[in-house]
C-alpha positions in Angstrom: -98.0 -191.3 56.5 -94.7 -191.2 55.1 -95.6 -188.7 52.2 -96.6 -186.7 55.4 -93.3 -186.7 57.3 -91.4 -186.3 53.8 -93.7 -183.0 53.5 -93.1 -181.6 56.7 -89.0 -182.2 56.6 -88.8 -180.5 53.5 -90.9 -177.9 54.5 -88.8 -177.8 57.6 -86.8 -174.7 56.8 -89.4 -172.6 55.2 -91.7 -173.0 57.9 -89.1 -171.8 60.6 -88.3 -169.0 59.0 -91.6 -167.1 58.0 -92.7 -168.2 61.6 -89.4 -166.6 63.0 -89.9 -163.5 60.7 -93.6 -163.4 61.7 -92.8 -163.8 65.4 -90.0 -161.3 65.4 -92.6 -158.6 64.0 -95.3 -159.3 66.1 -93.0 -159.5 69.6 -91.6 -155.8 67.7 -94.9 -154.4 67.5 -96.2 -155.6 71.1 -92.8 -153.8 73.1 -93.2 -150.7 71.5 -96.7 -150.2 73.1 -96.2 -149.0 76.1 -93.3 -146.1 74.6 -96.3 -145.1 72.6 -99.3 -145.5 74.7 -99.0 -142.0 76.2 -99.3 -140.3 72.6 -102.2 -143.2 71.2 -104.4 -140.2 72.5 -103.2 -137.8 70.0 -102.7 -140.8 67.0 -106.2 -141.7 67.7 -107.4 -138.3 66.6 -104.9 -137.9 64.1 -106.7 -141.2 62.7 -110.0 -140.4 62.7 -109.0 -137.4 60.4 -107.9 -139.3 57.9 -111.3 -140.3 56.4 -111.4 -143.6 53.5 -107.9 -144.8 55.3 -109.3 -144.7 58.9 -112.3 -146.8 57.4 -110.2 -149.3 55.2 -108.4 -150.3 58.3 -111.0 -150.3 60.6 -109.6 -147.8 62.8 -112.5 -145.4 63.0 -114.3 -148.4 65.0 -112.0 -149.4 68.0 -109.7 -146.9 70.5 -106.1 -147.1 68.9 -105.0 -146.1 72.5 -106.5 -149.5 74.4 -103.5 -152.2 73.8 -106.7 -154.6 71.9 -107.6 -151.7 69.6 -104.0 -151.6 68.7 -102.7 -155.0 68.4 -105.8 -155.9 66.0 -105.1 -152.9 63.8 -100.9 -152.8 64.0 -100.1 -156.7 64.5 -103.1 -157.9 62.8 -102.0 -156.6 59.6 -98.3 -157.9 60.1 -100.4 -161.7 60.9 -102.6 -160.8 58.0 -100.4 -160.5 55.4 -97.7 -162.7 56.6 -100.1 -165.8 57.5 -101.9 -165.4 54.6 -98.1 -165.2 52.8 -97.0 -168.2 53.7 -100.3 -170.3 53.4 -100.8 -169.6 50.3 -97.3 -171.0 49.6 -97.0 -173.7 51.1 -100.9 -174.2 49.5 -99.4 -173.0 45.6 -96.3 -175.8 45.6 -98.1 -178.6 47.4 -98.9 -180.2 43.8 -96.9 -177.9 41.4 -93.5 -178.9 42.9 -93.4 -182.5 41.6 -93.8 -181.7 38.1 -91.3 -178.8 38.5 -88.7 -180.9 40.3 -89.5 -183.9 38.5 -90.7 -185.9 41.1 -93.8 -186.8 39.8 -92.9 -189.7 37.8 -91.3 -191.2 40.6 -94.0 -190.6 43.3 -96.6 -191.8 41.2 -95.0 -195.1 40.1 -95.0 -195.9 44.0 -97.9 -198.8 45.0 -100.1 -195.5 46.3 -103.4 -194.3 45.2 -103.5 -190.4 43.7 -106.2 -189.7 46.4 -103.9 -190.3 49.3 -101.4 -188.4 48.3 -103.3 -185.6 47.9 -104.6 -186.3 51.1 -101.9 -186.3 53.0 -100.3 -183.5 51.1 -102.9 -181.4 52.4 -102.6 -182.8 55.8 -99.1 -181.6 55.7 -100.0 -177.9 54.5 -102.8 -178.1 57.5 -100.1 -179.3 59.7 -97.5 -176.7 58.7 -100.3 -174.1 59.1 -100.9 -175.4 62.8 -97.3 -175.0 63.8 -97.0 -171.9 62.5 -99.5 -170.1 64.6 -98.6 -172.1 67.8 -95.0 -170.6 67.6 -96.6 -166.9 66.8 -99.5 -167.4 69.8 -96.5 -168.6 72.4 -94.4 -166.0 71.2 -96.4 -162.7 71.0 -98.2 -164.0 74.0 -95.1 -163.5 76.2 -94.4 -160.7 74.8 -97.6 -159.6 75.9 -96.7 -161.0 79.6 -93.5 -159.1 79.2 -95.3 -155.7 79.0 -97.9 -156.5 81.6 -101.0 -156.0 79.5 -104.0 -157.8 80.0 -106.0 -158.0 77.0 -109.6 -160.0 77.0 -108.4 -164.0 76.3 -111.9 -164.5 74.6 -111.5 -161.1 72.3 -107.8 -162.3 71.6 -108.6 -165.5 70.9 -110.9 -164.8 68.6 -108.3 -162.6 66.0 -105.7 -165.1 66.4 -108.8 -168.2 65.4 -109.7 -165.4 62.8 -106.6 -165.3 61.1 -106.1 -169.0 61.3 -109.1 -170.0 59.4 -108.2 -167.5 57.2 -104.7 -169.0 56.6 -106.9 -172.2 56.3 -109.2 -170.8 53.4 -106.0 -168.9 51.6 -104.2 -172.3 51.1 -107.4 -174.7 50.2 -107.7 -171.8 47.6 -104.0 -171.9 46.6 -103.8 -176.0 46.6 -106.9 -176.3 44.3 -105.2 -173.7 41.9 -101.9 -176.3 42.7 -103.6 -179.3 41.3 -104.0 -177.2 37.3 -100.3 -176.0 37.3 -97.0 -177.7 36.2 -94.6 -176.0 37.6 -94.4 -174.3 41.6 -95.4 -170.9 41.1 -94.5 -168.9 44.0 -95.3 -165.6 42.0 -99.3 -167.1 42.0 -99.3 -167.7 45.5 -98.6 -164.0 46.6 -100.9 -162.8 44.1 -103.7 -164.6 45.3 -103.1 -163.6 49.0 -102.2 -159.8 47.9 -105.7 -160.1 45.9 -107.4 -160.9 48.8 -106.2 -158.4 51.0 -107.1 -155.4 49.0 -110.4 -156.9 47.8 -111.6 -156.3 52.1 -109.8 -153.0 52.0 -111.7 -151.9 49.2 -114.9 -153.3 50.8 -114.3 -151.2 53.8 -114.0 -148.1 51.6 -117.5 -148.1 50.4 -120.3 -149.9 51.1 -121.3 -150.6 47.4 -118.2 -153.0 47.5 -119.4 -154.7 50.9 -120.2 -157.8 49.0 -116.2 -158.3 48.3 -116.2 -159.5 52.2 -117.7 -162.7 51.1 -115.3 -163.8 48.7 -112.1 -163.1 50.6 -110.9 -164.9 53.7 -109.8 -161.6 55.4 -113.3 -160.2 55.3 -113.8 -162.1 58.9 -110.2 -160.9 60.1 -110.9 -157.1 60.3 -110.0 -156.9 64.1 -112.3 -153.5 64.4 -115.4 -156.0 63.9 -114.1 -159.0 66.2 -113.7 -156.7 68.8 -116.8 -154.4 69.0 -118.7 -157.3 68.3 -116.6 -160.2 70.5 -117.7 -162.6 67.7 -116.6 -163.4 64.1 -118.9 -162.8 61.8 -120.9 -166.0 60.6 -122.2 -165.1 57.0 -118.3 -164.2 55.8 -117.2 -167.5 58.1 -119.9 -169.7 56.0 -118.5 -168.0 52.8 -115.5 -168.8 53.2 -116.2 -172.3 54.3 -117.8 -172.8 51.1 -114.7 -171.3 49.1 -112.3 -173.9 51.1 -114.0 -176.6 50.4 -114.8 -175.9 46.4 -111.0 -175.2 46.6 -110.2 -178.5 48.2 -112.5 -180.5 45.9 -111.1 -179.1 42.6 -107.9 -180.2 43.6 -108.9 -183.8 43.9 -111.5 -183.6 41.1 -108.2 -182.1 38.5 -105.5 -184.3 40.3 -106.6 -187.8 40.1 -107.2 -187.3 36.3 -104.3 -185.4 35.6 -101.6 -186.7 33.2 -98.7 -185.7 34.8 -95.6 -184.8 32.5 
């Protein structure tokens, strides 16, 4: 396990801050409830107005003015993006990084087999992704004490499992694309996440594009469905599945007969 622990202490730094930043949003987002809970009435309307951008956030489904309604819609997009952010980071420079930082050569020439690094490589991105939403659950959820809500556990639960497999999917997607690159490319990593975010929006804008849900990880996020239906939806859950894995075993399949330069 010691390409593990090297993993996770260089990946020390960046993890605590993007979990700081994400926390500090989220905690943000949860206080100013209650200041605007007396005017979600009047938002709610105001909302439902608004025609294809009530439907590409899911807003004309749920009650903006119930603390759930407005924690999936507000904080879930701050989660979203930011989870999806940094997994697909930490997911783009697993494999890049060594031929960038020249590394490689000296990784490689250790009495260790291609397949368990990648292995534990990947561990380490799964491990990262863990911590991460441990620190945001513990931290938003007293936040959440702090304002005396008391939102459904199984309905919260659900969003925050949401948004971890997709976080899971985002970086098996981003460390199979890893595995074909030679340099970290931090600028692929945010396009692939920002690619998948506007590919559900624009499925929730028309129902011609509805088939877009199955081939992006945020498709099962959209809090509007998690919480009218208390479930996340199997068919884009199986999807995605299917994506993480193809994701996963490119990586291996390109890795171990790679020539590294």
């Amino acid at each position: 396990m010691t390409i593990l622990k090297h993993e996770l202490k260089t990946g020390r730094n960046q993890l605590i801050i993007w979990a700081a930043a994400v926390s500090f949003l989220l905690v943000i987002c949860v206080l100013i409830y209650p200041e605007m809970s007396s005017q979600m009435g009047e938002i709610s309307d105001t909302f439902a107005q608004m025609g294809g951008f009530t439907q590409a956030f899911g807003m004309d489904k749920v009650n903006f003015g119930e603390f759930l309604g407005f924690f999936g819609v507000e904080c879930g997009n701050i989660l979203g993006l930011g989870g999806a952010f940094f997994a697909a980071l930490i997911g783009i420079s697993a494999l890049a990084k060594e031929e960038k930082e020249h590394t490689a050569e000296f990784l490689l020439t250790h009495p260790i087999s291609r397949s368990k690094i990648l292995t534990e490589k990947l561990l380490a991105v799964v491990v990262q992704l863990v911590i991460f939403n441990a620190a945001v659950i513990a931290v938003t959820g007293a936040a959440i004490l702090i304002i005396g809500e008391e939102p459904d556990t199984k309905t919260l639960a659900l969003l925050y499992l949401s948004y971890f497999l997709m976080q899971i999917e985002t970086a098996a997607v981003s460390f199979g694309i890893s595995a074909f690159l030679k340099r970290g490319a931090i600028g692929v990593g945010i396009g692939i996440s920002a690619v998948f975010y506007f590919m559900n929006i624009i499925s929730n804008l028309t129902e011609n594009a509805e088939i877009l849900k199955y081939f992006t990880p945020f498709g099962y996020t959209d809090s509007a469905d998690i919480i009218v239906d208390n479930s996340i939806d199997p068919g884009y859950l199986a999807a995605g599945a299917g994506i993480a894995f193809a994701g996963i075993v490119c990586s291996y399949v390109k890795y171990l007969k790679k020539d590294i330069s």
